[in-house]
Backbone bond lengths (Angstrom), bond angles and torsions (degrees), N, CA, C in turn:
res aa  C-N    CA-C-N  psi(-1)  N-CA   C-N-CA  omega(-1)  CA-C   N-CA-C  phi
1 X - - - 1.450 - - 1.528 108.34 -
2 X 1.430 125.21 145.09 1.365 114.26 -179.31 1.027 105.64 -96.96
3 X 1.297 115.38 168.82 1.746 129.58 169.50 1.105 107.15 -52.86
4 X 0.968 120.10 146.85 1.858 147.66 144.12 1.851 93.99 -32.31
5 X 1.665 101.36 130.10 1.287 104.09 160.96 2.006 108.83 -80.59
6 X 1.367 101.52 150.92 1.347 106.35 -172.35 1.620 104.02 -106.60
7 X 1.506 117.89 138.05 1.486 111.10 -174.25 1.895 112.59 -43.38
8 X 1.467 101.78 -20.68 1.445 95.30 -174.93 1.830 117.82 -78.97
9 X 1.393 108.01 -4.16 1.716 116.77 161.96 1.311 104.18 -73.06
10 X 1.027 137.18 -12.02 2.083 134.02 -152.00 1.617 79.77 -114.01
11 X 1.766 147.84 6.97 1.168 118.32 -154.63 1.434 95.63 -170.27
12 X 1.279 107.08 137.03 1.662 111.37 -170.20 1.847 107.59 -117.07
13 X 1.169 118.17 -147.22 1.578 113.28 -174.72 1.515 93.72 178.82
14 X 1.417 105.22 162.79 1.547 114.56 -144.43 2.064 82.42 -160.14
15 X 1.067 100.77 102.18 1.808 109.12 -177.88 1.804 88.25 -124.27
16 X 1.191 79.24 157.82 2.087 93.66 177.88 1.365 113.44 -161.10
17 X 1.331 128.17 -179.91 1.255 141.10 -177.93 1.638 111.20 -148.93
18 X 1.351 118.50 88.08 1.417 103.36 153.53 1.376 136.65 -71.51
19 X 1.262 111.03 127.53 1.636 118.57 155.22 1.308 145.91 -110.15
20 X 1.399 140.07 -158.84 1.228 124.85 168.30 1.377 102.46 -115.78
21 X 1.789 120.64 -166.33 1.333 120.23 -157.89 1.664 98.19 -86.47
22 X 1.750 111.38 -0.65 1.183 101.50 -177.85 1.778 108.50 -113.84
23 X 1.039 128.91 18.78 1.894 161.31 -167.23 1.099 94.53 28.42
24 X 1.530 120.61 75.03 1.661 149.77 84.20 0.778 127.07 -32.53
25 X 1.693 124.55 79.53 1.424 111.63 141.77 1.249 144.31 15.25
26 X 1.703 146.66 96.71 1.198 146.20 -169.03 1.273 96.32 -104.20
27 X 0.847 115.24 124.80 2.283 136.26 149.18 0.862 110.66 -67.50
28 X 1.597 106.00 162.33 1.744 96.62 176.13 1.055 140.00 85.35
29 X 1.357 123.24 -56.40 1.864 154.66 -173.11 1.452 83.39 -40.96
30 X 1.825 109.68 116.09 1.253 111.39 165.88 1.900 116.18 -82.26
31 X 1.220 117.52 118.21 1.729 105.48 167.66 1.123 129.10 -126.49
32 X 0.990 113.41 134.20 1.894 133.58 -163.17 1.103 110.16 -107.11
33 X 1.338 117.07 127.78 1.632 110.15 153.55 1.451 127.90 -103.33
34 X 1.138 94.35 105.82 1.580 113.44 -153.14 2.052 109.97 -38.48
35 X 1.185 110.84 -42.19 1.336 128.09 178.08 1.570 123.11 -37.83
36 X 1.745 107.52 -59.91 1.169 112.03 165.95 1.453 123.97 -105.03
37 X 1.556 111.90 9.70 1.621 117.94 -166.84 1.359 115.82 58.80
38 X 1.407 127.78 60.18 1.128 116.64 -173.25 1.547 96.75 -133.26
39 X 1.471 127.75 135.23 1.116 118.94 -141.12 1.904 92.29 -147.07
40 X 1.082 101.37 142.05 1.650 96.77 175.13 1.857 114.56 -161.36
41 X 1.267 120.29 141.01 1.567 93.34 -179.93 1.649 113.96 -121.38
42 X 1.274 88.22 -173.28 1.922 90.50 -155.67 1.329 101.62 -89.76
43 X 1.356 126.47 136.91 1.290 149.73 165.31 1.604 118.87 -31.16
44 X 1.120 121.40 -172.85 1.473 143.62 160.05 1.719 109.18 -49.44
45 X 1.457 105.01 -72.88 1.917 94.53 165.67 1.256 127.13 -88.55
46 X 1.436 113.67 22.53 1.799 109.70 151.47 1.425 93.20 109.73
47 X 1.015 131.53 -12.93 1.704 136.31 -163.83 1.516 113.92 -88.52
48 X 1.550 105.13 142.49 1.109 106.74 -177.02 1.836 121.86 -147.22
49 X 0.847 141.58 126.32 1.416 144.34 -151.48 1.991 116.85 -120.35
50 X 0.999 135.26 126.84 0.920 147.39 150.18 2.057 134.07 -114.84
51 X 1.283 90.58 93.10 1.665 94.57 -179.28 1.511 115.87 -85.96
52 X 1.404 94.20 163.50 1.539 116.33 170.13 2.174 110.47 56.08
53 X 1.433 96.73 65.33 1.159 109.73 -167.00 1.683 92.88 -107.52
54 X 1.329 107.32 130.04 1.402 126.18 170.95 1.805 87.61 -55.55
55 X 1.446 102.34 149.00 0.968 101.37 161.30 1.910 135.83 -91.28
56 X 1.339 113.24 139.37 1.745 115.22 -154.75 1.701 104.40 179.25
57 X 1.223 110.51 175.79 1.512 124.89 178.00 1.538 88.58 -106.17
58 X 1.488 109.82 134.64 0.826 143.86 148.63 0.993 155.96 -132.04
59 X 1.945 127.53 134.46 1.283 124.93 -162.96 1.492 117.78 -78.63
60 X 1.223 130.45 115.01 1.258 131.37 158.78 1.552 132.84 -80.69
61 X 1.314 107.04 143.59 1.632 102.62 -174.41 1.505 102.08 -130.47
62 X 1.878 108.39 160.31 1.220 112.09 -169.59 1.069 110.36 -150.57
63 X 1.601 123.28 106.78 1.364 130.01 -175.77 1.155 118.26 -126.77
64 X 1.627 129.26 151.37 1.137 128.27 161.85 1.732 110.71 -175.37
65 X 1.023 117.29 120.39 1.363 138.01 -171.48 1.537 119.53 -15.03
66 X 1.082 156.64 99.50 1.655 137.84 -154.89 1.427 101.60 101.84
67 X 1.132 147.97 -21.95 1.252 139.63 162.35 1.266 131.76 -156.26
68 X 1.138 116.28 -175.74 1.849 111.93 -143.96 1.660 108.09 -94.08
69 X 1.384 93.07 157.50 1.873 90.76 -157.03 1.683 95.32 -78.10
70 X 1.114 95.08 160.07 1.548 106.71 161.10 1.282 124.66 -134.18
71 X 1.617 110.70 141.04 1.592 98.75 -177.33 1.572 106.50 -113.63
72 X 1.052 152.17 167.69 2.082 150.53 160.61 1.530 97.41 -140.68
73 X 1.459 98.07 163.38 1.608 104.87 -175.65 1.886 74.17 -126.96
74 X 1.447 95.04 141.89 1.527 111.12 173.62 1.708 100.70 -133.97
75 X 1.528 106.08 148.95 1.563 123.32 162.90 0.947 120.11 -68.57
76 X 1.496 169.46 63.65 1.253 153.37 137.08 1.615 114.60 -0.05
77 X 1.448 133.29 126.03 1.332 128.42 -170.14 1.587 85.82 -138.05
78 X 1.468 129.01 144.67 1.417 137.87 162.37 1.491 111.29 -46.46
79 X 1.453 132.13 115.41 1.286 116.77 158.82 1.524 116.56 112.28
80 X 2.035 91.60 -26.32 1.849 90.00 -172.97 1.822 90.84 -102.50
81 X 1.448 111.68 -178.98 1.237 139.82 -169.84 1.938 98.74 -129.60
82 X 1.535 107.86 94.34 1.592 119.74 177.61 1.419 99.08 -76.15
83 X 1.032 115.70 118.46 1.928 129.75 167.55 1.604 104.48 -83.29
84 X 1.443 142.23 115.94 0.885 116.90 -176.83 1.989 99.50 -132.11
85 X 1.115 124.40 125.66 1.315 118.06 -159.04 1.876 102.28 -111.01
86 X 0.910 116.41 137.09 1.784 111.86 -174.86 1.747 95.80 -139.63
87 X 1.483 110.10 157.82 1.028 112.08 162.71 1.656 113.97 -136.66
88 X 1.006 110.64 158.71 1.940 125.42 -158.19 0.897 86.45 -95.72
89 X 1.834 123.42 144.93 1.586 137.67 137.70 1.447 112.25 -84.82
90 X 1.571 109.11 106.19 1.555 103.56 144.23 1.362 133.97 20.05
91 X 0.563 146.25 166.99 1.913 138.89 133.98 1.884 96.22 -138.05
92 X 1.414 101.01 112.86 1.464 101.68 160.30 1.584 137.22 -33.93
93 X 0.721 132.92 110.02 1.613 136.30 -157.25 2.253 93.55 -104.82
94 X 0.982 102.55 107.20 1.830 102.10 177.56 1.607 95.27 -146.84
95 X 1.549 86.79 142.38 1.661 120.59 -166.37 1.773 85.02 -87.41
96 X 1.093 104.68 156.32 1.637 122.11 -174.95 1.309 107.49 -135.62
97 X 1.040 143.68 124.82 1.486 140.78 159.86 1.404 117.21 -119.25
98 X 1.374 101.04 155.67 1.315 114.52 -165.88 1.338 111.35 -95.77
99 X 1.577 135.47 145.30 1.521 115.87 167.28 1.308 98.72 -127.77
């Protein structure tokens, strides 16, 4: 007879790591998954976690002030753990003066 499925087969997870173009760690980095609005941001080493995700494609988004957003579409599968790793561009910051 097999085991009992456990609610954690019905539900997958979606962990990541932002960095920069030089793999620095970003804080902060707000990310959303646009689908269910569920939104969380990344820690001290750039990491960020979302559990117990129905399984589906989903759009992810990636913002944070100083550099440019990013969006990825990821698979969610029942049971597995999606690693998904991105890295941030900069945005040049230059003073302008007027004469």
């Amino acid at each position: 007879m097999a085991a009992p499925a456990s609610a954690a087969d019905d539900v997958g997870s979606l962990r990541g790591l932002v960095t920069d173009d030089e793999q620095r760690p970003i804080a902060g980095v707000e990310v959303t998954l646009a689908e269910i609005k569920a939104t969380t941001t990344t820690d001290a080493a750039g990491r960020f976690t979302f559990n117990d995700l129905a399984p589906a494609t989903y759009s992810v988004f990636f913002a944070r002030l100083g550099y440019d957003a990013l969006a990825r579409k990821v698979e969610v599968k029942a049971g597995e753990v999606i690693d998904l790793n991105v890295v941030m561009e900069g945005i040049p910051v230059g003073l302008t003066t007027s004469t």
